[in-house]
ZAVEXDO-15071 format. One record per residue: x, y, z of N, C-alpha, C in turn; chain. Coordinates in steps of 0.1 Angstrom, whole numbers, plus 2048, in hexadecimal, padded with zeros to 3 digits. Example, Ala and Ser with C-alpha at 12.3 -4.5 7.8 and 13.67 -1.06 7.14 Angstrom:
<pts>
(pt (884, 7C7, 84E), (87B, 7D3, 84E), (884, 7DF, 84E), 'A') (pt (880, 7EA, 847), (889, 7F5, 847), (881, 800, 84F), 'A') 
</pts>
This chain:
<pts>
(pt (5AC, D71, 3C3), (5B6, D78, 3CA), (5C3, D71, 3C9), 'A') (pt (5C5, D65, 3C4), (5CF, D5B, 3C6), (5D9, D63, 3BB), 'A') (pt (5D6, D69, 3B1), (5E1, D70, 3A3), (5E3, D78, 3AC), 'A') (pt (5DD, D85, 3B4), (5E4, D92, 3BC), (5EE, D89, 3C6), 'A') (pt (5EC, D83, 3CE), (5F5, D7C, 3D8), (604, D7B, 3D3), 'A') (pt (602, D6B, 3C7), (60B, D6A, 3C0), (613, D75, 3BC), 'A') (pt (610, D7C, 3B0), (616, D84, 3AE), (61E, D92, 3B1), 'A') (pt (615, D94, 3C1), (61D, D9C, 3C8), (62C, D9C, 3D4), 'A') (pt (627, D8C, 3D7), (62F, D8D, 3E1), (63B, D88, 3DA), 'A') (pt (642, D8D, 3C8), (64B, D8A, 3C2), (655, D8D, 3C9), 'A') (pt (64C, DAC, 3F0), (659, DB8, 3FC), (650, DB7, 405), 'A') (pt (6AC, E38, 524), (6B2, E32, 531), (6B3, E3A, 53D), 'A') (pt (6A7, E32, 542), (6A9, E37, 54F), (6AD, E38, 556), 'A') (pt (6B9, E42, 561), (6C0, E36, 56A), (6BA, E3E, 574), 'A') (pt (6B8, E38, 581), (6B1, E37, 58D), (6BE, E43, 59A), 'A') (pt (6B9, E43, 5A2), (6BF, E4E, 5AE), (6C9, E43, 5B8), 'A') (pt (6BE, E34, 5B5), (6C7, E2C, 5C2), (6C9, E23, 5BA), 'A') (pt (6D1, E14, 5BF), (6D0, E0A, 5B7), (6C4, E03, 5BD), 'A') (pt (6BE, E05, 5C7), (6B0, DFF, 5C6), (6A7, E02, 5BF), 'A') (pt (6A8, E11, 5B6), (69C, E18, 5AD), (6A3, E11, 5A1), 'A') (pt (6B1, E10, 59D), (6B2, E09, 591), (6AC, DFC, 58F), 'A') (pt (6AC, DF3, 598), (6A9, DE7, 59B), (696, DE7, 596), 'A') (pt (68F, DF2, 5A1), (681, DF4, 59C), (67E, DF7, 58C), 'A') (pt (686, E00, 58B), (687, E05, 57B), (685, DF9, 56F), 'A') (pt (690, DF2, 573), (697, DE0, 56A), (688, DDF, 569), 'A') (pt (682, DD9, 573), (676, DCE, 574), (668, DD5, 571), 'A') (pt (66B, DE4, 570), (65C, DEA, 56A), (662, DEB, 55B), 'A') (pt (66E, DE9, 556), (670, DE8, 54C), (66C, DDA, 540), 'A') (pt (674, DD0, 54A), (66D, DC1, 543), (661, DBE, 548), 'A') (pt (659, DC6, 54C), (649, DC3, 54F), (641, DCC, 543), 'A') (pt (644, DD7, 53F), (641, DDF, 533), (642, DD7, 529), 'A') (pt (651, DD2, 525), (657, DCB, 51B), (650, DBD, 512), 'A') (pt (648, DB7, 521), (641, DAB, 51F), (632, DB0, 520), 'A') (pt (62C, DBB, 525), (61F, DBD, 520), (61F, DC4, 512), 'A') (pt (627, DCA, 50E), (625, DD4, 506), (623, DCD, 4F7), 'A') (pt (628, DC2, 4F2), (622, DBC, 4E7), (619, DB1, 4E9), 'A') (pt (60C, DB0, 4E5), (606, DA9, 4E4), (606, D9D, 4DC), 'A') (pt (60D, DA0, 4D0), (60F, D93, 4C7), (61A, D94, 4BE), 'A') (pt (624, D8A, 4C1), (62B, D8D, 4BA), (638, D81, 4B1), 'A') (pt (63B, D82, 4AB), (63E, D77, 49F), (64B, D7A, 49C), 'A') (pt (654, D6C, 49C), (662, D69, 49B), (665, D6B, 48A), 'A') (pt (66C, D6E, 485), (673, D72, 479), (685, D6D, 47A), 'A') (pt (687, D62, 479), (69A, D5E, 47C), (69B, D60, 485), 'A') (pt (6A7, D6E, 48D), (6A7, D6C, 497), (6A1, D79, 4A1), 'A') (pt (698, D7D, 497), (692, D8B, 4A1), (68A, D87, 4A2), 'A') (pt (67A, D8E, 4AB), (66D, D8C, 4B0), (666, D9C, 4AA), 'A') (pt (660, D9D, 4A2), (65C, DA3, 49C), (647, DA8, 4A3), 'A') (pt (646, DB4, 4A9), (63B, DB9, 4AE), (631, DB7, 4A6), 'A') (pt (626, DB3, 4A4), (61B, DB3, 49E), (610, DC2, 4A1), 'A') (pt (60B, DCD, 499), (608, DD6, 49E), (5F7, DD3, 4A0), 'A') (pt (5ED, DD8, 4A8), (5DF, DD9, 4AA), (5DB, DE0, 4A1), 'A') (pt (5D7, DDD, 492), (5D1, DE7, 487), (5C0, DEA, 488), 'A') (pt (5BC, DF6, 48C), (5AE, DF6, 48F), (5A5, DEF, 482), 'A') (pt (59E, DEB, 482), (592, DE4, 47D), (59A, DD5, 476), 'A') (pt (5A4, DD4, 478), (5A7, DC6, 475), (5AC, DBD, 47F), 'A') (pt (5AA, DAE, 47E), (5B0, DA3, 484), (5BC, D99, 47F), 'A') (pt (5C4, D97, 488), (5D0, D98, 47E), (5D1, D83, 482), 'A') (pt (5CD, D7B, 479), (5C9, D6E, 47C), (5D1, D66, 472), 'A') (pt (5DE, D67, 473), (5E7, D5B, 467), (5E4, D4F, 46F), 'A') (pt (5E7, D4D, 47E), (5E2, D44, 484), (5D5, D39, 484), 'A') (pt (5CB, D40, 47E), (5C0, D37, 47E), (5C5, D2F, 46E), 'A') (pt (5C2, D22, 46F), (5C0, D15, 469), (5BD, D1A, 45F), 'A') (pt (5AF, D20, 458), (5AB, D20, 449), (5B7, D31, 444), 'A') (pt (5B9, D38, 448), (5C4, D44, 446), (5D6, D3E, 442), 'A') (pt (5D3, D36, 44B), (5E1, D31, 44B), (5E4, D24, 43C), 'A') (pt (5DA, D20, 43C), (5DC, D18, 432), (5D8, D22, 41F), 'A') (pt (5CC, D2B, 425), (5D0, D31, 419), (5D7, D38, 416), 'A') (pt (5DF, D43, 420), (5E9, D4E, 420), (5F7, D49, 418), 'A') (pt (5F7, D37, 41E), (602, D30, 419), (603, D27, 40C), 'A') (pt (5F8, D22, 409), (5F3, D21, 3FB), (5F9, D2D, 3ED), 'A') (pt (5F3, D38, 3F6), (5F3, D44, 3EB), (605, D4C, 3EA), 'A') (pt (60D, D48, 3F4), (617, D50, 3F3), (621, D50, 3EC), 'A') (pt (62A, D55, 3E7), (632, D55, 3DD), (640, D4D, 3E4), 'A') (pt (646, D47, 3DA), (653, D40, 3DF), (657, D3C, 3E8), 'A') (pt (664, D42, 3F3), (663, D40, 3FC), (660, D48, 407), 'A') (pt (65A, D54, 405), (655, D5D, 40F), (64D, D53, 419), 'A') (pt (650, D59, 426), (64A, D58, 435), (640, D5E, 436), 'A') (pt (63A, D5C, 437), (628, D62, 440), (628, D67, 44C), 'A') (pt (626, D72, 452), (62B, D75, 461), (622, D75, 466), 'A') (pt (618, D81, 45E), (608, D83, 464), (601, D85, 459), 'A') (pt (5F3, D84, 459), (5E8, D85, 453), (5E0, D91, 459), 'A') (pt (5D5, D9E, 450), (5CC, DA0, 457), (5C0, DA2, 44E), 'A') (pt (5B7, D9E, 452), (5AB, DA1, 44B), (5A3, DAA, 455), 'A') (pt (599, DB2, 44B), (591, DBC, 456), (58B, DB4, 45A), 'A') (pt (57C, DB9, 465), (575, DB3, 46B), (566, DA9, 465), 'A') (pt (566, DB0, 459), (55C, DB0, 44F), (560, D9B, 447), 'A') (pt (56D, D9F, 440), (573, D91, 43E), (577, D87, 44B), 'A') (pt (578, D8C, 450), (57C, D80, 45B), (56F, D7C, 45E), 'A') (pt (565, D83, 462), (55C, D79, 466), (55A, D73, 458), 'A') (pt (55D, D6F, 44F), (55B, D67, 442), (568, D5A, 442), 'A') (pt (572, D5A, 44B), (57A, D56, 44C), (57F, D4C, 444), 'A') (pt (572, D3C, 448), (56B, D35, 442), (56D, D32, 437), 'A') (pt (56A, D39, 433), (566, D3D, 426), (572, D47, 41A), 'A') (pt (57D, D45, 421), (587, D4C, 41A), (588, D4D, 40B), 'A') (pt (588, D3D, 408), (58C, D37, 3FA), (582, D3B, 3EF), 'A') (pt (576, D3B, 3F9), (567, D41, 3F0), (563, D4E, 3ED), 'A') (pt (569, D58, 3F3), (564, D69, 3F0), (56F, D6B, 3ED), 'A') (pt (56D, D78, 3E3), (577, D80, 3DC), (579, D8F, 3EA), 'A') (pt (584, D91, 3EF), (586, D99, 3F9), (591, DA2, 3F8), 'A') (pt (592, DAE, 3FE), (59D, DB6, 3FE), (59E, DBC, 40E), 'A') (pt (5A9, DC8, 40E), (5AA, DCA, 419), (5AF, DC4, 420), 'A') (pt (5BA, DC2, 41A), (5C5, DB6, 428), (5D1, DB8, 429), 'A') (pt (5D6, DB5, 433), (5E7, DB8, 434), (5EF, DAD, 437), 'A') (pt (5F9, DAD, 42F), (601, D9E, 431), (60E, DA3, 437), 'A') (pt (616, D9E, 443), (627, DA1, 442), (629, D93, 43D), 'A') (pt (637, D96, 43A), (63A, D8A, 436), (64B, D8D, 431), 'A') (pt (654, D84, 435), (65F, D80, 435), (668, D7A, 428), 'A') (pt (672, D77, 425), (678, D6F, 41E), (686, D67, 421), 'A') (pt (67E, D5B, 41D), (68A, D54, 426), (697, D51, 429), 'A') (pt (69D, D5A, 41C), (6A8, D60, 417), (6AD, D68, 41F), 'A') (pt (6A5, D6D, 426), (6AD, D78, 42D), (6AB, D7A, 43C), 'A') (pt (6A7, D6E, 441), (6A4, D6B, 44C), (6B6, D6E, 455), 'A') (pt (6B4, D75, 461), (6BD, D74, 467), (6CF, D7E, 461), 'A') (pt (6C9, D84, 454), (6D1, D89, 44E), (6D2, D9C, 450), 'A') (pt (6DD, D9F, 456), (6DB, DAB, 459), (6DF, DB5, 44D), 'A') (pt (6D0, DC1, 44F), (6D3, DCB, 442), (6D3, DDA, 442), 'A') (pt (6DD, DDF, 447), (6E2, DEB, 448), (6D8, DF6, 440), 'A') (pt (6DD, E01, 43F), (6D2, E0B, 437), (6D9, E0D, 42C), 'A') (pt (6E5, E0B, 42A), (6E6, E0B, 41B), (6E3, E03, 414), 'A') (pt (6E7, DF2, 418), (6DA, DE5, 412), (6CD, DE8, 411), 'A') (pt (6C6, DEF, 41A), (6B9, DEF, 41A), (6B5, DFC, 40E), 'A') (pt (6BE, E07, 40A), (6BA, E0D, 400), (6BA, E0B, 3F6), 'A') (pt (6C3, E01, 3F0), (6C8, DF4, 3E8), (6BE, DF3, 3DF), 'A') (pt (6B8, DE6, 3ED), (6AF, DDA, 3EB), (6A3, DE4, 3E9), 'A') (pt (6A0, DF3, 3E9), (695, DF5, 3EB), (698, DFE, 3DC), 'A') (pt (69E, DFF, 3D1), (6A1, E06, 3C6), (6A1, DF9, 3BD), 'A') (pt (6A3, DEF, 3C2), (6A5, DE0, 3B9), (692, DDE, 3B7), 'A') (pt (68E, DDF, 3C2), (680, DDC, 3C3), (676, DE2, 3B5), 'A') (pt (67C, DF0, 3BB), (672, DFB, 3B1), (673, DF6, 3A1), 'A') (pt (683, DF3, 3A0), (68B, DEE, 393), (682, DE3, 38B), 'A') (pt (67D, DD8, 397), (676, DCF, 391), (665, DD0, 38B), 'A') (pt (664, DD8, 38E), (654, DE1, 38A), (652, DE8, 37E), 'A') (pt (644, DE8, 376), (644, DEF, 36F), (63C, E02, 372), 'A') (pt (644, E0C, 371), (643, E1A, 378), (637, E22, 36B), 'A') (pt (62D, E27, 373), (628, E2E, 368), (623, E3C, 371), 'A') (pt (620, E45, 36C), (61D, E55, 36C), (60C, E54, 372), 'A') (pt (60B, E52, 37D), (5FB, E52, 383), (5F5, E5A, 37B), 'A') (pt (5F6, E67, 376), (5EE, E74, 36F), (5EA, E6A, 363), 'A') (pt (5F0, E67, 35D), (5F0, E64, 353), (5E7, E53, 350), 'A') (pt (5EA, E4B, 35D), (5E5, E42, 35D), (5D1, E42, 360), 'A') (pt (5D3, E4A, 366), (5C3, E4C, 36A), (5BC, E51, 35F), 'A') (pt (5C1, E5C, 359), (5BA, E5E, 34B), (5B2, E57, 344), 'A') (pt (5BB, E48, 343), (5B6, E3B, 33A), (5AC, E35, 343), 'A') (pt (5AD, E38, 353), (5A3, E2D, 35B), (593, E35, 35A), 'A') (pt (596, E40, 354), (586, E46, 351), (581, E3E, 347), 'A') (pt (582, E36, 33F), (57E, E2A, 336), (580, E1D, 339), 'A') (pt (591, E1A, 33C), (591, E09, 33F), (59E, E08, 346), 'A') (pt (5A1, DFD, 349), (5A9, DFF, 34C), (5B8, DF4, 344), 'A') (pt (5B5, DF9, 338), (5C1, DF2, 32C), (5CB, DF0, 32F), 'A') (pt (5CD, DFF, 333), (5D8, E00, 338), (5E1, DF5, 342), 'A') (pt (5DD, DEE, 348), (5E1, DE5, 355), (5E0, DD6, 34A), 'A') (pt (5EB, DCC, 34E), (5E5, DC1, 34A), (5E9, DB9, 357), 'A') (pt (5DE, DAD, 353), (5DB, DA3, 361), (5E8, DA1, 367), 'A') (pt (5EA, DA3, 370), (5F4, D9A, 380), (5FE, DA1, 37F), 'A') (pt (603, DAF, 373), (60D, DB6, 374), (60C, DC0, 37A), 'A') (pt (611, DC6, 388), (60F, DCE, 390), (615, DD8, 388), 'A') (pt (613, DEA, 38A), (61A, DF4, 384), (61B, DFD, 392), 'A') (pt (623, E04, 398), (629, E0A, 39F), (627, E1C, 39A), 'A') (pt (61D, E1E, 3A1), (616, E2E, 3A0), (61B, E3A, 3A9), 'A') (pt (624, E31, 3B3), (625, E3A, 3BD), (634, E32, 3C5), 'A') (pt (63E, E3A, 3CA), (647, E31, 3D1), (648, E3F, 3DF), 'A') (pt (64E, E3C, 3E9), (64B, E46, 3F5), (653, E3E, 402), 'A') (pt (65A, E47, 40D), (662, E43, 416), (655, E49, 423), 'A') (pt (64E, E41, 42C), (64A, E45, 436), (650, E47, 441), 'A') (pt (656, E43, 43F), (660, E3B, 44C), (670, E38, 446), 'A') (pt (680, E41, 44E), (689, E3C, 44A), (68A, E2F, 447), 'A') (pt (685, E27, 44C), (686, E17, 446), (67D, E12, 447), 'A') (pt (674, E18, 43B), (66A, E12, 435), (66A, E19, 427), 'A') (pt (667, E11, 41D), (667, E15, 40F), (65A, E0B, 407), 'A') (pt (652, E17, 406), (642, E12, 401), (63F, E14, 3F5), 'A') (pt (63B, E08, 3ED), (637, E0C, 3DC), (624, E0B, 3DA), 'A') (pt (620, E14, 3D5), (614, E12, 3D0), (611, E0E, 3C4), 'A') (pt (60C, E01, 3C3), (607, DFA, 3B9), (5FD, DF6, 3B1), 'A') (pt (5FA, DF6, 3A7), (5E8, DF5, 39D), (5EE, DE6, 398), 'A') (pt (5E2, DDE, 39B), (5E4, DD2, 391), (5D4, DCD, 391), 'A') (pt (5D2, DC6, 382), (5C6, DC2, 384), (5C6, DB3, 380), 'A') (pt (5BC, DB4, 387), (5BF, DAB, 38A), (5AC, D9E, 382), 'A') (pt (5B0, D91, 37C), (5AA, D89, 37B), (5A1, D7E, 386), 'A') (pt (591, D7F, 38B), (58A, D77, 393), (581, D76, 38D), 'A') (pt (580, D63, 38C), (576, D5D, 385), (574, D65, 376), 'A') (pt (567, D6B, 374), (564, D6F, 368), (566, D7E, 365), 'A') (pt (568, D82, 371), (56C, D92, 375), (576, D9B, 372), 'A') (pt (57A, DA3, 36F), (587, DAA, 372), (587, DBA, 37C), 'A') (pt (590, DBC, 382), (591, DC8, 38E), (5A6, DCA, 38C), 'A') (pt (5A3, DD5, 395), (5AB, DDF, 399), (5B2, DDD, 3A5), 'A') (pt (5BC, DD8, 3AB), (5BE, DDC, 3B9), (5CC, DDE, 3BE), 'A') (pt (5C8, DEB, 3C6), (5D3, DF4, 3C9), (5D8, DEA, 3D4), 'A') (pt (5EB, DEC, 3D2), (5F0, DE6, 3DD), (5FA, DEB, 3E1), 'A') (pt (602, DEF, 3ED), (608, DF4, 3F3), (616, DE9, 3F8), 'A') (pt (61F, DEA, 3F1), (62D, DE0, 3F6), (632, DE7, 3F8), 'A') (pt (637, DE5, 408), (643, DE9, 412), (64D, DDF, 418), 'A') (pt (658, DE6, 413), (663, DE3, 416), (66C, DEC, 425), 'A') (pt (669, DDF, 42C), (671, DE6, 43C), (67A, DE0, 441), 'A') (pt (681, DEA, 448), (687, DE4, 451), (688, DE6, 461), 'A') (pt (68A, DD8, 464), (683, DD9, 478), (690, DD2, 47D), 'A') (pt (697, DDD, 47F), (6A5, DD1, 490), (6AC, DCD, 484), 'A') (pt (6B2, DD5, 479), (6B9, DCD, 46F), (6B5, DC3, 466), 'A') (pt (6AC, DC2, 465), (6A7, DB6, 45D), (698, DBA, 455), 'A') (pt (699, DB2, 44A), (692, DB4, 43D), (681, DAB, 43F), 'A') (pt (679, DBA, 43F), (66B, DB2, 43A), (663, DB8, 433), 'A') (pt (655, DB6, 433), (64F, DBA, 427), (640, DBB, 42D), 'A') (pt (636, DC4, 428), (62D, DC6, 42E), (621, DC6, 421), 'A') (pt (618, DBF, 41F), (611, DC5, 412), (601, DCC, 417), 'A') (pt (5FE, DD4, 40F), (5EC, DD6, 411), (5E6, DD7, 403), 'A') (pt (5DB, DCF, 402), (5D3, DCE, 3F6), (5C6, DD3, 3F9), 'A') (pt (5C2, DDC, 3F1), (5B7, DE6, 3F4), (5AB, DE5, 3E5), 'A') (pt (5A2, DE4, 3DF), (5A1, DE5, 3D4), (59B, DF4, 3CF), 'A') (pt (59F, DF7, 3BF), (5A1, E04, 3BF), (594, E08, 3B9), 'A') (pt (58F, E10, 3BC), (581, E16, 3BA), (582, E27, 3B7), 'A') (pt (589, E2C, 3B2), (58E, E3C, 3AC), (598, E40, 3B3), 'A') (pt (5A2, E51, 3B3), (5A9, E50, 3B9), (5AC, E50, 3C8), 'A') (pt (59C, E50, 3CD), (599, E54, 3DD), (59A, E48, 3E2), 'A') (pt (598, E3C, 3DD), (5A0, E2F, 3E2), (5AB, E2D, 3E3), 'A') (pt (5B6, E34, 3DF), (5C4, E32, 3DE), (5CA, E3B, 3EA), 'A') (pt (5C6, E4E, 3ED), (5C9, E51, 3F7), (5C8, E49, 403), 'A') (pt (5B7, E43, 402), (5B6, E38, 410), (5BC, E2B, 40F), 'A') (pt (5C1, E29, 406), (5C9, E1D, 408), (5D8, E20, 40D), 'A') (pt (5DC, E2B, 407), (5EC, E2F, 40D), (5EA, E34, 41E), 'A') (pt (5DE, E3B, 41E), (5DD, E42, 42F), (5DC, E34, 435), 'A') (pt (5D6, E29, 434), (5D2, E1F, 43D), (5E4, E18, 440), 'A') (pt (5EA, E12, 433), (5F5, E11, 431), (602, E17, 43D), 'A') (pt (5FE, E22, 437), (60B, E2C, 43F), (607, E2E, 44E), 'A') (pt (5FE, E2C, 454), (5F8, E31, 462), (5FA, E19, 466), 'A') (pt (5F7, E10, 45E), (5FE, E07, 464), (60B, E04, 463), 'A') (pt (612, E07, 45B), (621, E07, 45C), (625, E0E, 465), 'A') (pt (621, E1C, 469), (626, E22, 477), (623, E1A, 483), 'A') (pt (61C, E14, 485), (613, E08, 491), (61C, DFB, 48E), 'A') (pt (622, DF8, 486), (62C, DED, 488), (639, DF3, 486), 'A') (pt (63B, DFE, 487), (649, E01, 48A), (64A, E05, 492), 'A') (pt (63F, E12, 49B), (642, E17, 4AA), (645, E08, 4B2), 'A') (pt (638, DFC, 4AD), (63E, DF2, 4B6), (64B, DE7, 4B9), 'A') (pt (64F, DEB, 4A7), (661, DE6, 4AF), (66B, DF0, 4AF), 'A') (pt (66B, DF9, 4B5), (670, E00, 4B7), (681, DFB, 4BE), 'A') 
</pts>
C-alpha cells in the first residue's frame, strides 16, 4: 500500500426580551461545544471530523500515526485517518496486511492559514485535473475484460472528475498498483475542498473489483464528503 499512499497524496435568532437573547447566546455555545465530537486544527481554523458509519477514525493511535506518517507524501499534514471496523481491529498489524477502504484528510503545509476564494479554488481544482493522465472509462473497461495493460504501476488515470458540493471538486481514479508478488486495481477518489476559506483534501481508496465497485466507492465518497461539510458548516 506504501506506492498508492505515495503517489497519491502528489488534494439568527433574536429573542422577544433581552433576557430570551441572553438564554438564546448560552443554548447556543452549549450546542456549539457538544456538537463536534472531534475535531482537528489545520493553521488557523478547527476543522470538524465527521462520524462515518462502519469506520473509526484513529490517526491518533501510536502504530496509525506512525504509519500514516511514514507513508505520506512531502509535506502534506495528516488530519485524520479511517479504517473500517474489520482493519482496525488489525491495527497492530498495519504494516503486515494488505488493506483498503480508508480515508485520509489531509493538508498541505503550504497553504496552511492561506485564504482561497472560489475563483482560486476553481483554479487549483483545473491545475489538479491538468496533472493527471484522463482516459474515456467506456473505453477503458473494454481492455479490463482481459488485463489490465492498460494502467501502469503507481500512475493514477482519472475516469471520472464531478462537483458534489459547490466546494468540493472530486476526481475518480484507477491505479494499480504493485504488493509483494501481486498486482491489483484500486479505485480512488481525490477531493479537493474547501472549508472556512481554506484548502484541504480528502482521499478514499476502495479496491476495484468490476464496475459495481466504483459506483460504491463514489456513493460511500460522496455521502462522507456531505458529513464533513454539513459539519463545518
Amino acid at each position: 500500500m506504501k506506492k498508492t499512499i505515495t503517489t497519491l497524496i502528489l488534494i439568527s435568532m433574536m429573542g422577544c426580551s433581552q433576557s430570551g437573547q441572553k438564554n438564546n447566546s448560552t443554548l447556543e455555545k452549549i450546542d456549539t461545544t457538544i456538537e463536534c465530537n472531534n475535531s482537528v486544527q489545520f493553521g488557523d481554523i478547527d476543522i470538524c471530523l465527521p462520524i462515518i458509519d462502519g469506520m473509526t477514525e484513529c490517526y491518533s493511535t501510536p502504530n496509525v500515526k506512525e504509519w500514516t506518517n511514514k507513508n505520506k507524501y512531502g509535506d502534506n499534514l495528516i488530519l485524520a485517518f479511517y479504517l473500517n471496523y474489520a482493519n482496525y481491529k488489525q491495527v497492530e498489524k498495519l504494516d503486515q496486511i494488505k488493506f483498503d477502504d480508508f480515508f485520509q484528510i489531509y493538508g498541505v503545509d503550504g497553504l496552511r492559514g492561506v485564504k482561497v476564494g472560489q475563483s482560486k479554488f476553481n483554479k487549483m481544482a483545473k491545475d489538479i485535473e491538468g496533472n493527471y493522465i484522463k482516459e474515456n472509462w467506456a473505453d477503458l473497461v473494454k481492455g479490463f475484460e482481459h488485463n489490465y495493460d492498460d494502467l501502469s504501476i503507481g500512475r493514477p488515470v482519472i475516469i471520472e472528475s464531478y462537483s458534489p458540493n459547490s466546494k468540493v471538486r472530486t476526481y475518480v481514479m484507477l491505479i494499480k498498483v504493485q504488493y509483494e508478488n501481486s498486482e491489483f486495481v484500486s479505485i480512488v477518489t481525490l477531493n479537493l475542498i474547501q472549508i472556512k476559506e481554506r484548502i484541504i483534501f480528502m482521499l478514499y481508496t476502495k479496491n476495484y473489483n468490476g464496475e459495481e465497485s466504483i459506483k460504491k466507492a463514489k456513493s460511500k465518497n460522496d455521502y462522507s464528503i456531505a458529513l464533513l461539510m454539513d459539519e463545518n458548516q
